[in-house]
C-alpha positions, 0 to 999 in steps of 0.5 A: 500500500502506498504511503499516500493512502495510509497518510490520511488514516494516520493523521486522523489517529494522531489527531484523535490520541491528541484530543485525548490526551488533552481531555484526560489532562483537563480531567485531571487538572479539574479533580486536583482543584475540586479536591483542594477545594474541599479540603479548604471548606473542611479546614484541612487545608489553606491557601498562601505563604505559611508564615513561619518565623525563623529564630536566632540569637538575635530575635528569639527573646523580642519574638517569644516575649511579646507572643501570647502563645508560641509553637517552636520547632526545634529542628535539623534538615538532615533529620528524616522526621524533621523533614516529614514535619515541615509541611504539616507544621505549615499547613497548621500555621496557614488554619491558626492564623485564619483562626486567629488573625492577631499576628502576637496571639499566636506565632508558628517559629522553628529553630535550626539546631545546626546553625543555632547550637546555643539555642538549642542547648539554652533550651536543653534539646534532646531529640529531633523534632522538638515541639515546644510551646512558649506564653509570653516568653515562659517556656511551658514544662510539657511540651507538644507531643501529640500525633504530628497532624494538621488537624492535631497541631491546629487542636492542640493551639485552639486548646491553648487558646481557652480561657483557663479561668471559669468565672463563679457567679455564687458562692453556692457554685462552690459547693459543686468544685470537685475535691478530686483536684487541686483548685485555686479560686481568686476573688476580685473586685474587677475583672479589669484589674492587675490583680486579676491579669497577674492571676489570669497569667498564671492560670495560663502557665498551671492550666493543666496542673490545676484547676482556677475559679474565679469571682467578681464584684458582688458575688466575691464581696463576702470573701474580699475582707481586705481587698483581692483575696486568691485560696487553694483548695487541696485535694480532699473534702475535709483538706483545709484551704491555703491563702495566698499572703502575698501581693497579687501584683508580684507575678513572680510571687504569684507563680511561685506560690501557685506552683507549689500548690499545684504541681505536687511533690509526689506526681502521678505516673501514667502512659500519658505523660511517662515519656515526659517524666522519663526525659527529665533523666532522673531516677523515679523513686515509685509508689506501687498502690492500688487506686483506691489505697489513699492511706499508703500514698499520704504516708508516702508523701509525708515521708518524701516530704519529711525525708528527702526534700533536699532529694528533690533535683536529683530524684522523681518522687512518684505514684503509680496505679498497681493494676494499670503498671503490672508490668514493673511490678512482674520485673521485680517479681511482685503483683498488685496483691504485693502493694503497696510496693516501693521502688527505685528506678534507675533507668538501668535497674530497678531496686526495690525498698525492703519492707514498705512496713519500715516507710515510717522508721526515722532515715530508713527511706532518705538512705534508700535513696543515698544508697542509690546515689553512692552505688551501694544498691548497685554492687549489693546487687552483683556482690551481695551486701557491703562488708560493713554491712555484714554481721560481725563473725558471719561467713561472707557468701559469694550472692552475686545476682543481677538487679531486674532492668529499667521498666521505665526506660521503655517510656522514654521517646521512641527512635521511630518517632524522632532522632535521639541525640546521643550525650556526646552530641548535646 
């Protein structure tokens, strides 16, 4: 067949694909938009610049201090997880500013690690990547570590953004706080005042420590006998309440006062905040009781209190549920029909406290934790007791045994969730 009686068939073939390719193409093109578009109505996604302030030596401090809320991310470009991070932290900045357009209430920032070491030392980081959150410049104890999602982070920054302050309007309403949790209530004349702005500030750094009430005008005159009037209400129907003496304009004071009530010296374990307590790196000294056994932990925390509050730096005091943290316990070879239990954790061993019945005997639980500090639980675990130790006369026993390993540990945050720095990076 002759090349000018297939020409026409051919050319009518290629015009033909072409058409369709360009349908297909348009098709395409019309899905992609169609599909942005509704994710842009159910809020998962937004148009334009993410607005991301890079920090440094230089701005850090002004950026931070003058930011009602502020959500850093403490970065490094060579790590994967940082790097999957980066649009998702944009793309939450683009929704919270829609949300809230006032450019100091709330400020998406990130620091490079690398280029910024002193930074990152000054805040003390450990792994990659790092989300902390900032008010006013005051760097938050917990810092954020959720599912790393759009729609997660975009949350956690709406929470951040409640009033932690629940106004009463009676004194009758009173009747109904719940004395399950630690609750501070100020009392004021105005609400447009300092006393009540230094309070107000507070309750926003202690929002998930404890609860805050607060009164004004009439329906506070009663409790206001020499002016502005803030009480703690411990845990505890019959727990007498605590007045702050000081002046409600001293923020430092306020704090510090408020803090003490709120954050307690013997803190409660849980899954929910073990990576948190774990990445403070310091040994737990641990409570094992039932839930309901309130007896055994007041006699813990009296002692802890009486015994080892120049421990404090150097050790966690905590609580924990026997039946929710069976697993320590069978480390250990005890069950919850064993508690209450007391233990040390070193995050390499566990060691565990003879006798709970001897908690109350004079030194008894201040040496436990000495004895931690000087090694001695250590080598009693692979060599037996000190010689010292020994009864005078008595044969010395080769008893050499390995102490269980750390439970704890296995709180601590994952390598499939950041990159851990090692000691001799930080």
């Amino acid at each position: 067949m002759k090349l000018s009686a297939i020409l026409p068939f051919l050319c009518d073939r290629v015009i033909c694909i072409t058409l369709l390719v360009m349908v297909l193409h348009c098709c395409f093109w019309s899905q992609l938009l169609m599909k942005r578009s509704s994710l842009q109505v159910m809020g998962l996604s937004t148009p334009g610049q993410a607005e991301i302030t890079s920090l440094d030596s230089g701005n850090i401090d002004d950026v931070l201090n003058n930011a009602g809320v502020s959500l850093v991310n403490f970065y490094a470009d060579w790590c994967r997880f940082s790097q999957m991070l980066h649009p998702i932290f944009e793309e939450a900045s683009n929704i919270v500013r829609v949300e809230f357009p006032e450019m100091k209430q709330v400020v998406f920032a990130r620091v490079d690690c690398d280029q910024h070491s002193d930074i990152a030392q000054r805040y003390r980081i450990t792994k990659y990547p790092t989300l902390k959150l900032f008010r006013n410049g005051m760097m938050m104890k917990r810092e954020y570590r959720g599912q790393r999602s759009v729609a997660a982070i975009a949350d956690f920054i709406r929470q951040q953004q409640v009033d932690p302050v629940k106004e009463i309007h009676s004194l009758e309403e009173l009747k109904a706080v719940d004395r399950s949790k630690r609750n501070i209530i100020g009392y004021f004349d105005m609400k447009d005042s300092d006393n009540y702005h230094s309070f107000e500030k507070v309750a926003n750094i202690l929002r998930d420590d404890c609860v805050f009430l607060a009164a004004f005008g009439s329906a506070s005159e009663s409790e206001r006998f020499s002016g502005d009037n803030v009480i703690f209400k411990p845990i505890g129907e019959n727990a007498p309440d605590m007045v702050y003496l000081g002046s409600l304009t001293n923020f430092d004071l306020t704090y510090a006062w408020a803090q003490d009530k709120c954050v307690p010296l013997v803190r409660e374990i849980t899954f929910e905040n073990g990576e948190e307590l774990t990445e403070e790196g310091i040994p737990f000294l641990i409570l094992f009781h039932l839930k309901e056994d309130n007896e055994s932990l007041e006699k813990f925390q009296h002692e802890v209190a009486r015994q080892l509050i120049s421990e404090k730096g150097s050790i966690n005091f905590l609580h924990a549920d026997c039946d929710k943290f069976r697993h320590p316990l069978l480390h250990i070879q005890k069950t919850p029909a064993d508690c209450p239990v007391i233990a040390i954790d070193s995050f390499r061993h566990m060691y565990v406290f003879p006798d709970f019945k001897d908690l109350n005997v004079p030194g008894n639980l201040r040496q436990f934790v000495l004895d931690l500090h000087s090694g001695k639980l250590h080598r009693e675990f692979h060599h037996g007791p000190d010689p010292t130790d020994s009864t005078p006369g008595q044969e010395e026993m080769d008893v050499a045994s390995n102490p269980p390993e750390s439970s704890f540990q296995k709180l601590a945050p994952s390598e499939t969730r950041y990159t851990i720095l090692r000691r001799d990076e930080l």
